[in-house]
CHARMM-style PDB file with segment names, atoms N, HN, CA, C and O in Angstrom:
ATOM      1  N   UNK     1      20.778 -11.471 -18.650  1.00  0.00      PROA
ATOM      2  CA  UNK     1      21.961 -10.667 -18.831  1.00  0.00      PROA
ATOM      3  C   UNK     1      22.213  -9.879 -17.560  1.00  0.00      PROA
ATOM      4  O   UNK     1      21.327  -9.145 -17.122  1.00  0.00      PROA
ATOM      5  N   UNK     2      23.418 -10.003 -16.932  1.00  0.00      PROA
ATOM      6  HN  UNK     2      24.137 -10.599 -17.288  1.00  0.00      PROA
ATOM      7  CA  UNK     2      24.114  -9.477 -15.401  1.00  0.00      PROA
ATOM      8  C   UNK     2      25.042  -8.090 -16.142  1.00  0.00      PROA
ATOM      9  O   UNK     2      25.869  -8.353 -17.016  1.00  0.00      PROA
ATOM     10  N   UNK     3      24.856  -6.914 -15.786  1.00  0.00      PROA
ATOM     11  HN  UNK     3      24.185  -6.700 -15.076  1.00  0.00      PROA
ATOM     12  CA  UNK     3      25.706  -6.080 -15.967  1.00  0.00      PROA
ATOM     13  C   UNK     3      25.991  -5.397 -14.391  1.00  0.00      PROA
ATOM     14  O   UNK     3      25.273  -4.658 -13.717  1.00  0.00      PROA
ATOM     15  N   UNK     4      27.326  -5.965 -14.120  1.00  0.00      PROA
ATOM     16  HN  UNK     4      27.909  -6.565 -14.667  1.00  0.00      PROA
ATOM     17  CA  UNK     4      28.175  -5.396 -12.443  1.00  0.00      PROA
ATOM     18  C   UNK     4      29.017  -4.271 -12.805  1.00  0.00      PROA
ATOM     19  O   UNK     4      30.055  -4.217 -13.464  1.00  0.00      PROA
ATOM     20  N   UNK     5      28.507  -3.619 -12.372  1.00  0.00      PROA
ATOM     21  HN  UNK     5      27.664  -3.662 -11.836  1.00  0.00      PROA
ATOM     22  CA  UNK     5      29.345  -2.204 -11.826  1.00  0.00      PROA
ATOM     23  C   UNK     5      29.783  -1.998 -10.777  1.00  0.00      PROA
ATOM     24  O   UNK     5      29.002  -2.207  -9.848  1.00  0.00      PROA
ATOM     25  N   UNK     6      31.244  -1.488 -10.403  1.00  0.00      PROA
ATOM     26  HN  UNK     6      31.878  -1.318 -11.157  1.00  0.00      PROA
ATOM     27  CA  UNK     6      31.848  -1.256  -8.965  1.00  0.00      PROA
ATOM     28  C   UNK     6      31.345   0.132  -8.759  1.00  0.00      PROA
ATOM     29  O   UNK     6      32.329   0.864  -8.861  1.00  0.00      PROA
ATOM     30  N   UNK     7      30.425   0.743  -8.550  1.00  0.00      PROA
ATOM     31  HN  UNK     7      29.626   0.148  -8.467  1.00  0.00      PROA
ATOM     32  CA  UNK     7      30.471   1.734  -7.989  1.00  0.00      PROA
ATOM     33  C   UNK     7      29.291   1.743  -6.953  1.00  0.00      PROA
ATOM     34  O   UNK     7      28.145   1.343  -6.748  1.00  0.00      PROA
ATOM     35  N   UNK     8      30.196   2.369  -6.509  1.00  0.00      PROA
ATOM     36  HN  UNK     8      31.127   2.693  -6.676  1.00  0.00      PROA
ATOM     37  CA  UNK     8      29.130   2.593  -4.404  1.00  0.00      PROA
ATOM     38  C   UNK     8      27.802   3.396  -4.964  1.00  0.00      PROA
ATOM     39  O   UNK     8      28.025   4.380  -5.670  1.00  0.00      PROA
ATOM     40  N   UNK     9      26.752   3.119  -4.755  1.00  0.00      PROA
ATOM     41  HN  UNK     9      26.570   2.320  -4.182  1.00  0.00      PROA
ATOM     42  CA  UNK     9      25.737   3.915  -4.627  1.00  0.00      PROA
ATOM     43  C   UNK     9      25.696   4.705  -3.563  1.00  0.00      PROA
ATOM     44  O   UNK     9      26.118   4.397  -2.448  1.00  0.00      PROA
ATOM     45  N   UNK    10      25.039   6.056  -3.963  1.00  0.00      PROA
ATOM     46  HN  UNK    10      24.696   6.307  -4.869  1.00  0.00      PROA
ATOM     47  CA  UNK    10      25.418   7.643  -3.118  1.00  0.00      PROA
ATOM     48  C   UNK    10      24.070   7.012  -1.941  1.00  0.00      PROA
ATOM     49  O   UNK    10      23.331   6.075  -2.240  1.00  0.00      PROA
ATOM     50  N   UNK    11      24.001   7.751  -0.651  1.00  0.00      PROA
ATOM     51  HN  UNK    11      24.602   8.513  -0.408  1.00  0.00      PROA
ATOM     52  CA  UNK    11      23.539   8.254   0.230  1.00  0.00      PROA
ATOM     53  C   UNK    11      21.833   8.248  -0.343  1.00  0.00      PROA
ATOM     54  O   UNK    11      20.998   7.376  -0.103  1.00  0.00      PROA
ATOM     55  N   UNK    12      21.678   9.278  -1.012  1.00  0.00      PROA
ATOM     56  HN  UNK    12      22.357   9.987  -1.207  1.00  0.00      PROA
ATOM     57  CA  UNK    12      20.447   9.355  -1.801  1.00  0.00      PROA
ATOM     58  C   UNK    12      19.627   8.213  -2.618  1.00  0.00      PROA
ATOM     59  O   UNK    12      18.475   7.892  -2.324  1.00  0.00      PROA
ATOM     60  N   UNK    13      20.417   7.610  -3.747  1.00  0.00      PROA
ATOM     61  HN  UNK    13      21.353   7.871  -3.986  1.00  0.00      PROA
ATOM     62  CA  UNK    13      19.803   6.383  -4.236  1.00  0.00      PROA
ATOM     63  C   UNK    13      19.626   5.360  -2.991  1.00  0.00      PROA
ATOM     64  O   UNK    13      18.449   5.147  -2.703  1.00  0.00      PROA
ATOM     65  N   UNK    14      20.558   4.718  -2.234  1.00  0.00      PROA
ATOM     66  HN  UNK    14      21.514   4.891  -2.468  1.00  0.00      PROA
ATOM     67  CA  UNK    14      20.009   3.884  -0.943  1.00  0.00      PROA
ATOM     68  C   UNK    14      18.703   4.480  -0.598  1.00  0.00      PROA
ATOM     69  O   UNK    14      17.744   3.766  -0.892  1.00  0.00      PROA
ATOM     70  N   UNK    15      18.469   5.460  -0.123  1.00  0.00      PROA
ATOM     71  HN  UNK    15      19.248   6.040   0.116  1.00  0.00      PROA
ATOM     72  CA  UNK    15      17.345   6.162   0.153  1.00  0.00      PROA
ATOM     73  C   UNK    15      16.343   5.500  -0.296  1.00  0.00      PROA
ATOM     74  O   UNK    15      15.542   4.759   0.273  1.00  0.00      PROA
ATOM     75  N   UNK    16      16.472   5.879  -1.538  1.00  0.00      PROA
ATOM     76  HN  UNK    16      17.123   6.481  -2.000  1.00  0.00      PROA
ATOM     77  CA  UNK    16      15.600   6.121  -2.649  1.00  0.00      PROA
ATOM     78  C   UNK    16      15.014   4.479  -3.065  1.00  0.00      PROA
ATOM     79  O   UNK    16      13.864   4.080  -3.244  1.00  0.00      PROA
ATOM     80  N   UNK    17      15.991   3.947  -3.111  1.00  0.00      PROA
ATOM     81  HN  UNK    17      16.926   4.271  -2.967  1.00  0.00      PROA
ATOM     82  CA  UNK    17      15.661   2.371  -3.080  1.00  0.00      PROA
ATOM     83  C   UNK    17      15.160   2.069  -2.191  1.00  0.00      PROA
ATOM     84  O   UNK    17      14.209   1.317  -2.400  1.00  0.00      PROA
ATOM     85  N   UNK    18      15.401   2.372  -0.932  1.00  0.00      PROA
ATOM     86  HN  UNK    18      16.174   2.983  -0.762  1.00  0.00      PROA
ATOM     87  CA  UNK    18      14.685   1.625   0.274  1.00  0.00      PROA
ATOM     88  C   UNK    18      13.260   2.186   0.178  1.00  0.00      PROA
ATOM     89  O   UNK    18      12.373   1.556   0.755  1.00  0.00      PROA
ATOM     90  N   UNK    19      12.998   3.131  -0.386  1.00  0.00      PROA
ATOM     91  HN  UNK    19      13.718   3.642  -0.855  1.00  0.00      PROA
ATOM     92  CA  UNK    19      11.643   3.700   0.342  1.00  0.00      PROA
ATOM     93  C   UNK    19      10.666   2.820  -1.569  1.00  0.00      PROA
ATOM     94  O   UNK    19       9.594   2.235  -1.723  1.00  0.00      PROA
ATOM     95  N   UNK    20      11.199   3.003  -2.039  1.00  0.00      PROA
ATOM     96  HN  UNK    20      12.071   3.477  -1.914  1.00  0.00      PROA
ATOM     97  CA  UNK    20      11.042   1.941  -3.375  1.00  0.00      PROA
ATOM     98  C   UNK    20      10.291   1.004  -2.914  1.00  0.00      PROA
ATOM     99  O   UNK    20       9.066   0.882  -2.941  1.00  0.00      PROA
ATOM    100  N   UNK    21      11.441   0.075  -2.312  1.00  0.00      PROA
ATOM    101  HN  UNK    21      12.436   0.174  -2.290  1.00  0.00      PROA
ATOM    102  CA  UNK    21      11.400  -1.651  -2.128  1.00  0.00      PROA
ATOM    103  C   UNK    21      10.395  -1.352  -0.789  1.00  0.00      PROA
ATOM    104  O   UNK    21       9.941  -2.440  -0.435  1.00  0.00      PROA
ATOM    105  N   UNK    22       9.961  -0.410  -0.043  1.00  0.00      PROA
ATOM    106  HN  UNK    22      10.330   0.474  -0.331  1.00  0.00      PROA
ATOM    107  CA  UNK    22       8.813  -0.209   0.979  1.00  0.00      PROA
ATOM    108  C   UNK    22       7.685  -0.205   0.246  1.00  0.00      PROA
ATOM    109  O   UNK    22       6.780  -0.947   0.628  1.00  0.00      PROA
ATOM    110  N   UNK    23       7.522   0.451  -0.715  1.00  0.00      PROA
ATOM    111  HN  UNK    23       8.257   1.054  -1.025  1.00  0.00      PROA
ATOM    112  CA  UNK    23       6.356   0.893  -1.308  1.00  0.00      PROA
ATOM    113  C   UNK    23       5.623  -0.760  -1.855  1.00  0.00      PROA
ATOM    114  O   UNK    23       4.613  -1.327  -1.436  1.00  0.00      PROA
ATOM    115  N   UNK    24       6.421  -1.099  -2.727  1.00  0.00      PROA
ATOM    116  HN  UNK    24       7.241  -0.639  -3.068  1.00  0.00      PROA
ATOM    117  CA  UNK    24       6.176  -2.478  -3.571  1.00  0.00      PROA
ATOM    118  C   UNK    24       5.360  -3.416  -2.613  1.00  0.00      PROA
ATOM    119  O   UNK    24       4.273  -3.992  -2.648  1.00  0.00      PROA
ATOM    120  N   UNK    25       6.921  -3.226  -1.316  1.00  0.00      PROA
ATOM    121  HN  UNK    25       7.804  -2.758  -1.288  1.00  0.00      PROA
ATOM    122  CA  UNK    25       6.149  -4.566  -0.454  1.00  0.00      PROA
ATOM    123  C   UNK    25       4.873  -4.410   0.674  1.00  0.00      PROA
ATOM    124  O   UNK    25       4.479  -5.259   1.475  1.00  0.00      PROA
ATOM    125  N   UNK    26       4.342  -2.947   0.438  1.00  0.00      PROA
ATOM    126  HN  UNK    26       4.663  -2.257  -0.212  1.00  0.00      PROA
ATOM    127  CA  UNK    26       3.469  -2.630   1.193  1.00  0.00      PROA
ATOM    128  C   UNK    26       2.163  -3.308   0.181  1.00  0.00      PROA
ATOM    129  O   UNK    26       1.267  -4.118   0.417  1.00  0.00      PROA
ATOM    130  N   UNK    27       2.643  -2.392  -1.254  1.00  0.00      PROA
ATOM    131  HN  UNK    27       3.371  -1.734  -1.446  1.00  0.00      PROA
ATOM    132  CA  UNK    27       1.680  -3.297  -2.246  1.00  0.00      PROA
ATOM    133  C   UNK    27       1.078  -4.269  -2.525  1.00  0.00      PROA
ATOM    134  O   UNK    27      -0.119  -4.501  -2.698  1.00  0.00      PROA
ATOM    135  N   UNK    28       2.352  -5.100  -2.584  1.00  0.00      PROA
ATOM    136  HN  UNK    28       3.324  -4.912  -2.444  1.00  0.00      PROA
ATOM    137  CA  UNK    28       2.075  -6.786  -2.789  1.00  0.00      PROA
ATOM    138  C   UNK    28       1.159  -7.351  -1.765  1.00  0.00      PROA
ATOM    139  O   UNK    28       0.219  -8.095  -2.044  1.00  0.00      PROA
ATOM    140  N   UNK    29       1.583  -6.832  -0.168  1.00  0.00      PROA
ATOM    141  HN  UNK    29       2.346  -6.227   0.059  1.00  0.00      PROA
ATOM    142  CA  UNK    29       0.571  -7.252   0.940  1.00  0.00      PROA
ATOM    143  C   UNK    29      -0.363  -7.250   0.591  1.00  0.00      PROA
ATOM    144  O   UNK    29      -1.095  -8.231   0.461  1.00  0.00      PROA
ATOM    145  N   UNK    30      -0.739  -5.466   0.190  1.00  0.00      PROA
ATOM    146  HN  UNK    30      -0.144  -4.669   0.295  1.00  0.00      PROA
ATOM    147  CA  UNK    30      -2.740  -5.308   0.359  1.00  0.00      PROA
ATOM    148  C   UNK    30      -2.975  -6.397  -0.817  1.00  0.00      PROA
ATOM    149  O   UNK    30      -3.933  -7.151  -0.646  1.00  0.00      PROA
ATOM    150  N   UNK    31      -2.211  -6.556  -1.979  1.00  0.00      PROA
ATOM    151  HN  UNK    31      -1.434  -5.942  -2.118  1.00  0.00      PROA
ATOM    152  CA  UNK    31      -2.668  -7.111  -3.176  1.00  0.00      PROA
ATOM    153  C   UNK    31      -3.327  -8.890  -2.260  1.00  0.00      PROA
ATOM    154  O   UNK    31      -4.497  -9.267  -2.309  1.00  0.00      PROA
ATOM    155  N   UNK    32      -2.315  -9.559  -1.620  1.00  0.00      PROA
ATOM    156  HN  UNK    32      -1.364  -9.253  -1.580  1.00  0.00      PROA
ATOM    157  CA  UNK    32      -2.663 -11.001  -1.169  1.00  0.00      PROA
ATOM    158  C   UNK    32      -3.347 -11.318  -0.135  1.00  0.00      PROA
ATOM    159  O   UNK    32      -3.426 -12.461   0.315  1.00  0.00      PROA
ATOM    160  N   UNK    33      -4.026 -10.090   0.428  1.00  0.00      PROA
ATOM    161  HN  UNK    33      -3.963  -9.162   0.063  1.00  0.00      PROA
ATOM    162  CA  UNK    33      -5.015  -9.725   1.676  1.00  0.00      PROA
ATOM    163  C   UNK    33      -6.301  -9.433   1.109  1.00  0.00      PROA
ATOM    164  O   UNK    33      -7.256  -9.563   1.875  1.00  0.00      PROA
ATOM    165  N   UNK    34      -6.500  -9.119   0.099  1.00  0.00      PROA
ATOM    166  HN  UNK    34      -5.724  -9.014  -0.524  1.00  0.00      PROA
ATOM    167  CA  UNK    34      -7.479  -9.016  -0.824  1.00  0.00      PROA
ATOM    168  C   UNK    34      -7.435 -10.056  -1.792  1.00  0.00      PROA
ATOM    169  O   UNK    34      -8.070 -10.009  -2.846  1.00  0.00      PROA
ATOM    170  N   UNK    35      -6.876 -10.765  -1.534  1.00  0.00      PROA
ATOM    171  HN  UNK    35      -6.360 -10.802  -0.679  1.00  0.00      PROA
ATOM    172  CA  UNK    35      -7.030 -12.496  -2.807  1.00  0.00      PROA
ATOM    173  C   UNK    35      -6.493 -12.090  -4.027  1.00  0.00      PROA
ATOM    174  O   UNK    35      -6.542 -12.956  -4.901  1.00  0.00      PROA
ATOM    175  N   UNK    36      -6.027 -11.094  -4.318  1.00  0.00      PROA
ATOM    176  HN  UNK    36      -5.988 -10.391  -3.608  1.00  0.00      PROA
ATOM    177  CA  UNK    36      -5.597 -10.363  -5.996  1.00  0.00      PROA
ATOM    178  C   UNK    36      -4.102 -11.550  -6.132  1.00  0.00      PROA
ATOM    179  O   UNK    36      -3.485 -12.256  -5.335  1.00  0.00      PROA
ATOM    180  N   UNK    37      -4.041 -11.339  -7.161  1.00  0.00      PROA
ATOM    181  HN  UNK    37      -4.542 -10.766  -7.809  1.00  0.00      PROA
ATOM    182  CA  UNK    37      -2.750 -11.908  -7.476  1.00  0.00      PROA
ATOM    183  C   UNK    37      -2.166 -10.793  -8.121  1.00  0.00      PROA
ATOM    184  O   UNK    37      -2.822  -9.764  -8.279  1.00  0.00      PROA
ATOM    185  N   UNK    38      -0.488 -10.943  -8.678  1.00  0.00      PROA
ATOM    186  HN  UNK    38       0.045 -11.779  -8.550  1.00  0.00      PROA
ATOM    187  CA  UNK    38       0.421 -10.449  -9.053  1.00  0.00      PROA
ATOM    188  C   UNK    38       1.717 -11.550  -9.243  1.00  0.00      PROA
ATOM    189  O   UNK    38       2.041 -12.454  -8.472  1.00  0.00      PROA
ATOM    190  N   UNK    39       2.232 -11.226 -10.307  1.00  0.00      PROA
ATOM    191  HN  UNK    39       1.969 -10.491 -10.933  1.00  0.00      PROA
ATOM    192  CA  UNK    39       3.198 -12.299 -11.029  1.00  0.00      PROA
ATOM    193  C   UNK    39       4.341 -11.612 -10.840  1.00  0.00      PROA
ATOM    194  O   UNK    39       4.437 -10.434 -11.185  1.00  0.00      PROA
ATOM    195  N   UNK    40       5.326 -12.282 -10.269  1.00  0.00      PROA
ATOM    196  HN  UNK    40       5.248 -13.239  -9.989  1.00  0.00      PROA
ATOM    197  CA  UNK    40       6.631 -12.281  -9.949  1.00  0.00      PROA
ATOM    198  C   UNK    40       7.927 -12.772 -10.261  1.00  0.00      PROA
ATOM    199  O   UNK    40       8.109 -13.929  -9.882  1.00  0.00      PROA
ATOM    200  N   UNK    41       8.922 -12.203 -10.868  1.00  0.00      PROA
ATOM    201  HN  UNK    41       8.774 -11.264 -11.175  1.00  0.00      PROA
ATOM    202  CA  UNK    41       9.594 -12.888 -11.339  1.00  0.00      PROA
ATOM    203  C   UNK    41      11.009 -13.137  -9.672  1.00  0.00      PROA
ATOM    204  O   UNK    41      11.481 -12.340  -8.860  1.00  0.00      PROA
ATOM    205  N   UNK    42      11.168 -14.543  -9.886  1.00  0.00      PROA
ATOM    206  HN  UNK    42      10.785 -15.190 -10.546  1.00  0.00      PROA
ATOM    207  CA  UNK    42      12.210 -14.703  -8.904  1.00  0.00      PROA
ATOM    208  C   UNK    42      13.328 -15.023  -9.436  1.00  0.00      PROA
ATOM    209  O   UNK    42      13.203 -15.995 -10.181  1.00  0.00      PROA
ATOM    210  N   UNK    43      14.535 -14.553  -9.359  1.00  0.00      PROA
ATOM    211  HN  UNK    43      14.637 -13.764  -8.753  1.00  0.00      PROA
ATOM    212  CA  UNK    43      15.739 -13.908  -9.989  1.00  0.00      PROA
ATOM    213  C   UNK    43      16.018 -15.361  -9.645  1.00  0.00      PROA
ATOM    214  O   UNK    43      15.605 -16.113 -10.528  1.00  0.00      PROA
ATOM    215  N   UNK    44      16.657 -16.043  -8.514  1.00  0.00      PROA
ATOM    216  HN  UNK    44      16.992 -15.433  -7.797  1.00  0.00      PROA
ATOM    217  CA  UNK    44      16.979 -17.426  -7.563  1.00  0.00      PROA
ATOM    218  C   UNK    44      16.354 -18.479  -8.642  1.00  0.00      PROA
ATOM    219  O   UNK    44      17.156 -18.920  -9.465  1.00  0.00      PROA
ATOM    220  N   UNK    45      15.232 -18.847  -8.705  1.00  0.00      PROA
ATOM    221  HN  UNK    45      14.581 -18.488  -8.037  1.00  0.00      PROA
ATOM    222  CA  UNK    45      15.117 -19.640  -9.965  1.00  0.00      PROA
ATOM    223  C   UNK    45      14.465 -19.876 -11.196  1.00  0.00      PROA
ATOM    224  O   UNK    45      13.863 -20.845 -11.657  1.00  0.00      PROA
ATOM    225  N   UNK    46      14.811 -18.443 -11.723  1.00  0.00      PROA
ATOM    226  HN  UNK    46      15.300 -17.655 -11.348  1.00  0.00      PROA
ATOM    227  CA  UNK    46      14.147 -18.148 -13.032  1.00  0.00      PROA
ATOM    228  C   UNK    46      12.719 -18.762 -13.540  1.00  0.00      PROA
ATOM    229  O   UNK    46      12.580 -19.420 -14.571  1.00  0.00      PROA
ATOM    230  N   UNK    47      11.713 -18.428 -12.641  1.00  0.00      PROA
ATOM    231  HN  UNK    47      11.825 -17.894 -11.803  1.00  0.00      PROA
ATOM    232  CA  UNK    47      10.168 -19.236 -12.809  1.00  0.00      PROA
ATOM    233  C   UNK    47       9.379 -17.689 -12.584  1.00  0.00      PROA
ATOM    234  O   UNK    47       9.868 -16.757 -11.945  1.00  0.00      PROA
ATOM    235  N   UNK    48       8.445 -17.681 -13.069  1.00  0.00      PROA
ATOM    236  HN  UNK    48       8.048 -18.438 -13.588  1.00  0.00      PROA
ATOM    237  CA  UNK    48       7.451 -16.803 -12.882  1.00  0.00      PROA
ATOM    238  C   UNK    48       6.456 -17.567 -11.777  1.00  0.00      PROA
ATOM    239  O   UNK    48       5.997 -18.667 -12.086  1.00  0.00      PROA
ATOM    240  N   UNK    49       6.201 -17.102 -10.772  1.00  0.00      PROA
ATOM    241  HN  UNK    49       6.573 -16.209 -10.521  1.00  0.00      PROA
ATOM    242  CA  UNK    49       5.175 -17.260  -9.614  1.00  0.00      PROA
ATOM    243  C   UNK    49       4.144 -15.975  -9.325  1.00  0.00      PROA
ATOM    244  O   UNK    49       4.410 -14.787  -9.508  1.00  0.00      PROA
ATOM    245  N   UNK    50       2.911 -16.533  -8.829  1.00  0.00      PROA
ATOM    246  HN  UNK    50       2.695 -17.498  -8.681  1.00  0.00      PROA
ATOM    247  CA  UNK    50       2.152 -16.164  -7.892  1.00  0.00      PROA
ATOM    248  C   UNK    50       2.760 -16.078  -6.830  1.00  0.00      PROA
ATOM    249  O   UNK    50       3.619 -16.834  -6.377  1.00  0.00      PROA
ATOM    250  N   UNK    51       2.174 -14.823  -6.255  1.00  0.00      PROA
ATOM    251  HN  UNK    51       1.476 -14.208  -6.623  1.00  0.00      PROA
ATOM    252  CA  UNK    51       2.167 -14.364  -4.854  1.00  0.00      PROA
ATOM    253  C   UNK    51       1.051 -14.716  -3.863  1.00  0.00      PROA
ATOM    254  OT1 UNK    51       1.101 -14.302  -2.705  1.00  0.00      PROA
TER     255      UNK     51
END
């Protein structure tokens, strides 16, 4: 289920997302540098994967 909204995200949420989507992908690294796994969903073609 897609719910689109036209509205601009403020100054702050960008922020806030970027430092987000930093955090995760700092995560995921140490996680596959250490052999750990973590399950991912990829939006592109609806499959659950390993990282």
């Amino acid at each position: 289920m897609n719910i689109n909204f036209n509205v601009k995200a403020s100054e702050k949420a960008l922020e806030i997302q970027k430092s987000l989507q930093t955090a995760v992908n700092k995560e995921l690294d140490k996680k596959k540098k250490l052999g750990q796994y973590a399950v991912v969903w990829d939006e592109k073609t609806q499959t659950i994967k390993r990282i």
